[in-house]
C-alpha positions as CSV (number, residue, x, y, z in Angstrom):
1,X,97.5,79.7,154.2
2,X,97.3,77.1,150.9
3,X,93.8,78.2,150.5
4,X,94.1,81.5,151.2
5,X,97.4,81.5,147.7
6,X,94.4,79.2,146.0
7,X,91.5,81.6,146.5
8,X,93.8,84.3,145.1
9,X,94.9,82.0,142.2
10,X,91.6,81.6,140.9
11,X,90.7,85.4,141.8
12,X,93.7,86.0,139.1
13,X,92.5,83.8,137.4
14,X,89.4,85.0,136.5
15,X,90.2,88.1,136.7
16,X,92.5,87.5,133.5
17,X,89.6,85.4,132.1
18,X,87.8,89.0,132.3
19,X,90.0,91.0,131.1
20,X,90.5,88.7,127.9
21,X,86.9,88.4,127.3
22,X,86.1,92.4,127.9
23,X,89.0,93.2,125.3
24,X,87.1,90.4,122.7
25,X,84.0,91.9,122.9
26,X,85.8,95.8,122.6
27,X,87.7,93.9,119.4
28,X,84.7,92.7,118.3
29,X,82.6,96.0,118.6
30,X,85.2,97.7,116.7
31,X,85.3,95.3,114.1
32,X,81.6,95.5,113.7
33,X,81.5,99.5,113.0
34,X,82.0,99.2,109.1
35,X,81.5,103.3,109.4
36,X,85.3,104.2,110.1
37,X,87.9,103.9,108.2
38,X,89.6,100.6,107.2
39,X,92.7,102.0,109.0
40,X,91.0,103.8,112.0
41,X,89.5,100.3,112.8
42,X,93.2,98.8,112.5
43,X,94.4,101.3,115.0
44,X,92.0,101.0,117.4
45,X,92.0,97.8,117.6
46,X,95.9,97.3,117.8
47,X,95.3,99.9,120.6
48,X,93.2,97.9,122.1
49,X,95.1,94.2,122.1
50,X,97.2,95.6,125.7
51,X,93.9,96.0,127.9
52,X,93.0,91.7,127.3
53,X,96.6,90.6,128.6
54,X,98.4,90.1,132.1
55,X,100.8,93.1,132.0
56,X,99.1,95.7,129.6
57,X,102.1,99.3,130.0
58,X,104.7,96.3,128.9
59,X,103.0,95.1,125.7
60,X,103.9,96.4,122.1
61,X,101.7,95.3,119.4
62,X,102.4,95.9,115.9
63,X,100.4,95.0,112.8
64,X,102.0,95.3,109.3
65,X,99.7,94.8,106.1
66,X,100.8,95.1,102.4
67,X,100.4,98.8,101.1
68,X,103.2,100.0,103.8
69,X,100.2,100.0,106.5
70,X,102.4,100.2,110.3
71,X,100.0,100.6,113.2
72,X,102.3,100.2,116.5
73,X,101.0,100.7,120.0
74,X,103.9,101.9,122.8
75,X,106.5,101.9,120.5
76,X,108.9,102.9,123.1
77,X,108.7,100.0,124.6
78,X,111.8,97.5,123.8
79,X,110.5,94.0,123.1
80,X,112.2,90.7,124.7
81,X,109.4,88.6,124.5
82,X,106.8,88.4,121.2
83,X,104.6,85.9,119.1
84,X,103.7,86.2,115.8
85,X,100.6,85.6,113.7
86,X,99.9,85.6,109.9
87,X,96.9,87.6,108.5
88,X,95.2,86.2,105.8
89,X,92.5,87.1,103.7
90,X,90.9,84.6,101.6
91,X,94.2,82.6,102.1
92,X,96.5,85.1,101.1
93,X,99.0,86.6,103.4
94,X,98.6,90.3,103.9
95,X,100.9,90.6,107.0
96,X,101.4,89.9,110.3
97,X,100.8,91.0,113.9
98,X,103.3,91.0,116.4
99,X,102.6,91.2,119.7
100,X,105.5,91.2,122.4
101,X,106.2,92.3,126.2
102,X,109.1,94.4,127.0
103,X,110.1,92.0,129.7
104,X,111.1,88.5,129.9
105,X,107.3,87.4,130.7
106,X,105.8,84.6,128.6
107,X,102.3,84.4,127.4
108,X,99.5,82.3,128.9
109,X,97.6,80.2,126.7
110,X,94.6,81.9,127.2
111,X,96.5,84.8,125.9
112,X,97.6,83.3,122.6
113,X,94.2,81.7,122.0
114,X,93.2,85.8,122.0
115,X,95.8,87.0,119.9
116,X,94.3,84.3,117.6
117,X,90.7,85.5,117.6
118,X,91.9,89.2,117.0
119,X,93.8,88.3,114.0
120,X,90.3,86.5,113.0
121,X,88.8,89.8,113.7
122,X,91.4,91.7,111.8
123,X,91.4,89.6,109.0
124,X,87.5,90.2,108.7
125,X,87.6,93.8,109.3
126,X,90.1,93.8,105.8
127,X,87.9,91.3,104.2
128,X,85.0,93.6,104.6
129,X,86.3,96.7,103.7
130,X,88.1,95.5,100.5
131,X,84.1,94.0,99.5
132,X,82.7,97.4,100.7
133,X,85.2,99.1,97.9
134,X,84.5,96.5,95.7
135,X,80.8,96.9,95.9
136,X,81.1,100.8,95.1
137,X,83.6,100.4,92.0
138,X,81.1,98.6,90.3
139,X,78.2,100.7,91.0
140,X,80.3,103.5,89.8
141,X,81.2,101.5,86.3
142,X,77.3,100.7,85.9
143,X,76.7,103.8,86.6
144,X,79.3,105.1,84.2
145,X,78.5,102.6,81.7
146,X,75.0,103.1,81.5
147,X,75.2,106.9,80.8
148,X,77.7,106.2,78.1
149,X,75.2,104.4,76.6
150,X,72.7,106.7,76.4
151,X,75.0,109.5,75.5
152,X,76.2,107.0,72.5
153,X,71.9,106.6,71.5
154,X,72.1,110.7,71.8
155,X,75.2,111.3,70.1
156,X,74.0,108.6,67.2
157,X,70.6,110.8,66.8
158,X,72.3,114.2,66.4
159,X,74.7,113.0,64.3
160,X,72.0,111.6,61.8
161,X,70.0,114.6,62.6
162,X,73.4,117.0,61.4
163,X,74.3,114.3,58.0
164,X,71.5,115.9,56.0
165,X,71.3,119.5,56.9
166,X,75.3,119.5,56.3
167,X,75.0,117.5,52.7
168,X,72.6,120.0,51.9
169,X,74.4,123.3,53.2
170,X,77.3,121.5,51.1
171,X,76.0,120.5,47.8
172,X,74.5,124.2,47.1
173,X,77.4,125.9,48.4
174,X,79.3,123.7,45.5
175,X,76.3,124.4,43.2
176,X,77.0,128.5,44.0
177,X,80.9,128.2,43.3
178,X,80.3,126.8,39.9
179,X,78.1,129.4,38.7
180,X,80.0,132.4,41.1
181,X,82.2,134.7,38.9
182,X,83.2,137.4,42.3
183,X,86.3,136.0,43.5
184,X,85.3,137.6,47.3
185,X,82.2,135.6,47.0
186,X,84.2,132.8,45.8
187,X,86.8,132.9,48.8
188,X,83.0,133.1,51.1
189,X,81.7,130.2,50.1
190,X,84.9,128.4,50.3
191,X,84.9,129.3,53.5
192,X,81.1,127.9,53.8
193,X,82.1,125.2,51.9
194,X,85.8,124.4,54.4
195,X,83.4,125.0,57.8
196,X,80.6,122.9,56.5
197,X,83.6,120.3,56.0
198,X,84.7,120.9,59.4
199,X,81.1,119.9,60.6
200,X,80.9,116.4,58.8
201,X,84.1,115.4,60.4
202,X,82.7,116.1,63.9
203,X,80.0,113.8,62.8
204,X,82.1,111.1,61.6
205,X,83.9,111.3,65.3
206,X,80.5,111.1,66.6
207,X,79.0,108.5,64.7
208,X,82.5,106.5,65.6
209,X,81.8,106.9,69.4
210,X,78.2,105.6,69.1
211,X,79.2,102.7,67.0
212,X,77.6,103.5,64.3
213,X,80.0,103.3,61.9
214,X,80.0,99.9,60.2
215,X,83.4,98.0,60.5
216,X,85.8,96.2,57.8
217,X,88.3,93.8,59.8
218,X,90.8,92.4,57.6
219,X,94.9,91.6,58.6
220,X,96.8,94.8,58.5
221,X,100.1,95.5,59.1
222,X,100.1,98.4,61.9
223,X,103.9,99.4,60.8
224,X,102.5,100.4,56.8
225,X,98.8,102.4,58.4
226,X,101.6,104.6,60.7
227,X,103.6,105.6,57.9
228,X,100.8,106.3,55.9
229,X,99.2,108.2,58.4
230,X,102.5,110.1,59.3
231,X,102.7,110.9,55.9
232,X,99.2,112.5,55.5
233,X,100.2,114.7,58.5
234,X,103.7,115.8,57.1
235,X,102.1,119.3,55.8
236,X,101.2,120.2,59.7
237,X,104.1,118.7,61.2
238,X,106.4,120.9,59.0
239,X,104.3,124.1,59.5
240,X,104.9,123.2,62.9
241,X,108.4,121.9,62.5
242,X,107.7,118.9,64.4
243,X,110.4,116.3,64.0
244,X,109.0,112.5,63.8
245,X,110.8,109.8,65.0
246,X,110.0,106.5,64.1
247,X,111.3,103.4,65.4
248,X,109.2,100.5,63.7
249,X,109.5,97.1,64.1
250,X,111.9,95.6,61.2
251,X,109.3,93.0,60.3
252,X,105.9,93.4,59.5
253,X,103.3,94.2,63.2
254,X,100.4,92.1,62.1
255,X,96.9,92.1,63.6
256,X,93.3,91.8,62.3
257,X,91.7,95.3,62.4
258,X,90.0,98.3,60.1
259,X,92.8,99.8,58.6
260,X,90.7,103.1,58.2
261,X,90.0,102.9,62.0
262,X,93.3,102.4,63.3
263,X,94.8,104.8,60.9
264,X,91.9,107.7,62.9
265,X,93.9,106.5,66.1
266,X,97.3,107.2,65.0
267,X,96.1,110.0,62.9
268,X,94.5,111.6,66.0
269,X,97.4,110.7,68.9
270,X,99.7,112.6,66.3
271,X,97.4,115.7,65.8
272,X,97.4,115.7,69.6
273,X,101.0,115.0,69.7
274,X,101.9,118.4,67.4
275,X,99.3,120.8,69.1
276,X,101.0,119.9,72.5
277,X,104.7,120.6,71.0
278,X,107.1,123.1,70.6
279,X,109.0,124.0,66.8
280,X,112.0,121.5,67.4
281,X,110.2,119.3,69.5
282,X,110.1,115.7,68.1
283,X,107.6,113.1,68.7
284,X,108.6,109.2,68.7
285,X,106.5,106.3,67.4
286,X,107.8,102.8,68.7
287,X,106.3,99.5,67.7
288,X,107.2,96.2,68.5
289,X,105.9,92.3,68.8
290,X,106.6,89.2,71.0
291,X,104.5,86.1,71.0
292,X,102.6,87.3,73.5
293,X,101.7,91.3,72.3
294,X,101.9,93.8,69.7
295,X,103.3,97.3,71.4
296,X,102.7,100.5,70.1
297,X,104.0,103.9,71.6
298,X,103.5,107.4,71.2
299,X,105.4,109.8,73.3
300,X,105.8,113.5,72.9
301,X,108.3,115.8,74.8
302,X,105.0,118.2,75.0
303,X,103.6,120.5,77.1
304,X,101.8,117.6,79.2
305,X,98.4,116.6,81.0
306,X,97.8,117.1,85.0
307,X,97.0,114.0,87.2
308,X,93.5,116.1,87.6
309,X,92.8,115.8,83.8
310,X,94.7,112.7,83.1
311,X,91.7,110.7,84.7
312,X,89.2,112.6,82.2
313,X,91.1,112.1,79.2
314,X,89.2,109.4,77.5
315,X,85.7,110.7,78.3
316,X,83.7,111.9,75.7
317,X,83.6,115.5,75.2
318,X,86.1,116.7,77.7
319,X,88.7,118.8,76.0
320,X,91.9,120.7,77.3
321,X,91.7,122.5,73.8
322,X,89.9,126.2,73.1
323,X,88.1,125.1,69.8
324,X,88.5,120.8,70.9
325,X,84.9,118.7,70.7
326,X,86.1,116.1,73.1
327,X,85.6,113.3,70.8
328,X,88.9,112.7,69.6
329,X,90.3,110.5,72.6
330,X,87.4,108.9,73.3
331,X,87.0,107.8,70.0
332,X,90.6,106.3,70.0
333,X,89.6,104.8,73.1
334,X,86.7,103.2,71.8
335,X,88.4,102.1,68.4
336,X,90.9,100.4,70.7
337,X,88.2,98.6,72.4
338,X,86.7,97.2,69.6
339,X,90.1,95.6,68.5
340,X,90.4,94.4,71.8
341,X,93.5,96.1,72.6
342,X,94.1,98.5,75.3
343,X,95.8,101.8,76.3
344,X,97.5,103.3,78.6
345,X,98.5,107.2,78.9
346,X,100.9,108.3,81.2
347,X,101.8,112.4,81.4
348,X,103.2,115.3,83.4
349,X,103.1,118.8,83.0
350,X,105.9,120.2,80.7
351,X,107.2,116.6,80.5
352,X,105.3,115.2,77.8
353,X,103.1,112.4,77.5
354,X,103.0,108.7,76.5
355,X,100.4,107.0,74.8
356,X,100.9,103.1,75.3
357,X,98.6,100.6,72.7
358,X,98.6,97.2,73.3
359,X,96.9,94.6,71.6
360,X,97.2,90.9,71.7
361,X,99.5,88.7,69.5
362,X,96.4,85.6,69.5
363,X,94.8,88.2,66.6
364,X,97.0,87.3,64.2
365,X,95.8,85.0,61.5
């Protein structure tokens, strides 16, 4: 009779010993197909932790990751009995697994020596994943990054292609005014003279974009090139009856920059600023400095960008405008780069939108 409970002691045994190792390898198969989903393999594999344990309809596993992830298998079950297990990924915690038994049953040590190579498994499943989207942002910015570098050679071809066809369109269209007595030809070549005008600004926004555009960095204070460029727009934002609000820093917002540059960002945001308003609408300029950053907002109670376009915003020549060249933000966007500042733009439709500029208190000389 003692050998016959022995024989069936090791029978369970092994028979545990096989049901441990079969739910391993199934783990380890589904940790292998990087082809699902990060959370698909999750699931499947919490789904999976029951069949490698003594009483599989009474266990409850549950994994919670950062990001609100929750994958729970038989969550009607109550648990009395559980253990729980840190995942890491390169030794940060990114949640735990809990794995319990809705019954007062403890866990073999085989059992907990599983639970521990799962979480391994789980842990590498993350770990891949996160290099696998790692991998493919990158190729995306080289990607990106290369064709703005070609489109910058383009863009700095055309727009020394344009500069002497335009001088010349200009200078003779002068020439003809001079010696014109017609007042209707007058007023045409005006107009000739206004459009040709027109075109050597969208060259200059070019020629900015492919850095061709030679730069003069000297300390500026940011506070004086806003006023100044408020005040060169005060014709358009009283046609438009624009209010402006601004709300500068009392003391002088000092960083080293081209004044003539940062004055085309401000200048620009503004433009933008009016042509998204409303008559009464008003438009607030903020700035402001701490030892670590000088701030600079720009927020309209406009008409407002989607999320779709809000990602397209700073690419060159993508325009939400009927007669826009696209240059304008991406311009701004580079200009900012060069001063090795940043911005940030959030929006929402008929909300308005907030243009956030950031550079770092360390230029200051």
């Amino acid at each position: 009779m003692l050998k016959k409970n022995h024989n069936t002691n090791i029978n369970n045994s092994l028979s545990e010993r096989v049901k441990e190792l079969s739910c391993l390898y199934k783990v380890s198969k589904i940790a292998r197909d990087i082809t699902a989903g990060l959370e698909s393999q999750l699931t499947r594999i919490v789904h999976s932790i029951s069949e490698g344990l003594q009483f599989p309809v009474k266990v409850v596993a549950t994994l919670k990751l950062d990001g609100g992830i929750t994958l729970t298998s038989n969550p009607e079950n109550e648990i009395l009995t559980q253990l729980n297990y840190t995942v890491k990924v390169n030794q940060t915690a990114r949640g735990k697994l809990i794995v319990g038994y809705a019954s007062d049953d403890s866990f073999l040590e085989e059992e907990k020596q599983l639970l521990e190579k799962i979480v391994t498994e789980i842990e590498s499943v993350i770990y891949i994943h996160e290099q696998l989207e790692k991998e493919k942002h990158m190729q995306e910015r080289i990607i990106k990054e290369d064709r703005l570098h070609v489109l910058a050679e383009v863009t700095a071809g055309i727009a020394h292609e344009l500069n002497t066809p335009l001088g010349n369109i200009l200078g003779f269209a002068e020439l003809l005014k001079k010696s014109e007595i017609n007042q209707e030809k007058i007023k045409d070549i005006e107009r000739i003279i206004s459009s040709t005008m027109t075109a050597r600004e969208i060259v200059k926004k070019m020629m900015y974009f492919s850095c061709e555009m030679p730069s003069n960095y000297t300390l500026v204070d940011l506070n004086k090139i806003i006023q100044d460029s408020v005040n060169l727009l005060k014709l358009q934002l009283n046609e438009s009856r624009i209010l402006m609000n601004l709300k500068l820093s009392p003391t002088p917002v000092f960083i080293k920059g081209d004044a003539i540059q940062l004055s085309q960002v401000f200048i620009n945001l503004v433009m933008n600023a009016i042509a998204a308003s409303s008559p009464e609408d008003s438009i607030m300029i903020q700035s402001s400095i701490n030892q670590e950053e000088v701030n600079i907002k720009i927020k309209d109670k406009g008409t407002g960008v989607s999320e779709q376009h809000l990602k397209q915003l700073f690419q060159p020549f993508f325009t939400t405008k009927e007669h826009g060249t696209g240059l304008g933000l991406a311009v701004v966007h580079g200009i900012i780069q060069a001063h090795k500042g940043k911005i940030h733009v959030t929006s929402a439709l008929e909300q308005g939108t907030e243009f956030s500029i950031t550079f770092s208190n360390s230029n200051k000389s």
